[in-house]
N, C-alpha and C positions, 0 to 999 in steps of 0.2 A: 655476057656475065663473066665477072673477072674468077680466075680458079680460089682465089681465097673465098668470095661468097658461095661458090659451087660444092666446096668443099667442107665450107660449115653448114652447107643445106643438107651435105648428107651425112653427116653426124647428126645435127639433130633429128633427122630421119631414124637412125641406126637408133637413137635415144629413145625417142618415142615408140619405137616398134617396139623393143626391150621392155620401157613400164607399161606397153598393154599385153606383154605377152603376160611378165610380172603379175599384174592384174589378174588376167585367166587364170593361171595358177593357185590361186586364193579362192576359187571358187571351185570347188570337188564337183558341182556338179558338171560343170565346162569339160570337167577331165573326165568322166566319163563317157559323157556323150562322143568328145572328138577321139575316146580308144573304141566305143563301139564301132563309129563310121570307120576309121582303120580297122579293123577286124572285118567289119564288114567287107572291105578290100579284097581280102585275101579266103573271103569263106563260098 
């Protein structure tokens, strides 16, 4: 694989992680849950 396609594989990678973290963030409930299990961590 040539590094120009390697390298827009992992941008769009980097992209898509981004609009689904994006996504999560839009949903309160998501953010509780994943601050409980962190707390949970540390309790």
């Amino acid at each position: 694989m040539s590094t120009r396609i390697r390298q827009l594989t992992l941008w769009a990678a980097a992209v898509v992680a981004l609009a689904g973290v994006f996504v999560l963030y839009t949903r309160p409930t998501i953010l509780v849950a994943v601050s409980d299990l962190v707390w949970a961590c540390f309790n």
